[in-house]
Structures are given as structure tokens and as C-alpha cells.
N, C-alpha and C positions, 0 to 999 in steps of 0.2 A: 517708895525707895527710902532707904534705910539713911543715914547722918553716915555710915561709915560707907554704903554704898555710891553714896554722892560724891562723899571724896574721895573715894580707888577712883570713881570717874573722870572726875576733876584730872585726878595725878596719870591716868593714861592718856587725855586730851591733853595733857601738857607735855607729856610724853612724845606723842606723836607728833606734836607742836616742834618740839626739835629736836626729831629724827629727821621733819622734812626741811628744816634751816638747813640740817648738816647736811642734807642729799644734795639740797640747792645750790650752798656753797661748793660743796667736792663737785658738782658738773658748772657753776660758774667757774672751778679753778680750771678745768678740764678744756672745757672751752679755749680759754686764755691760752692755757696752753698749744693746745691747735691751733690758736691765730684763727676760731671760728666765732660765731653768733653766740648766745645761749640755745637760742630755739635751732639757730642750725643745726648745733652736735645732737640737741633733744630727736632731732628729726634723723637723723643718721642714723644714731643707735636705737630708733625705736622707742621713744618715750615722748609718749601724749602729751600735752598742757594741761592741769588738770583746771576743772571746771568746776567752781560750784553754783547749782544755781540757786 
């Protein structure tokens, strides 16, 4: 892997890094809103927990 290869990597892992803050946040505000859980609304609309293992 190449030096410029490494870092497009780096800047998509950071990338995705927060895409998923902001998913988190917009369904923690969503929640709140509902007067639900986190994992409850997750469970409502169909959205997994994700896992890593």
C-alpha cells in the first residue's frame, strides 16, 4: 500500500467515523423526541445494534 493509499484510507475511516456520530446523534435526538429508549426507537424502525467483534 502506497503513502497516498494509506491516507485516502485513514480520511474514509474518519470519514465514516462521523457519519456514524451523526447517525447516532440524529436517532438519540429522535428518541428524545418520542419520549423513547435509544435501542427502543433502534428496535421500532428496524435498526440493528451494530457489533464489532
Amino acid at each position: 500500500m502506497s503513502l497516498s493509499e494509506h491516507d485516502r484510507l485513514i480520511q474514509i475511516s474518519t470519514q465514516i467515523e462521523q457519519i456514524g456520530a451523526q447517525r447516532l446523534e440524529a436517532l438519540a435526538h429522535l428518541a428524545q423526541l418520542r419520549q423513547v429508549s435509544l435501542l427502543e426507537l433502534m428496535e421500532s424502525i428496524g435498526i440493528l445494534p451494530v457489533s464489532y467483534v
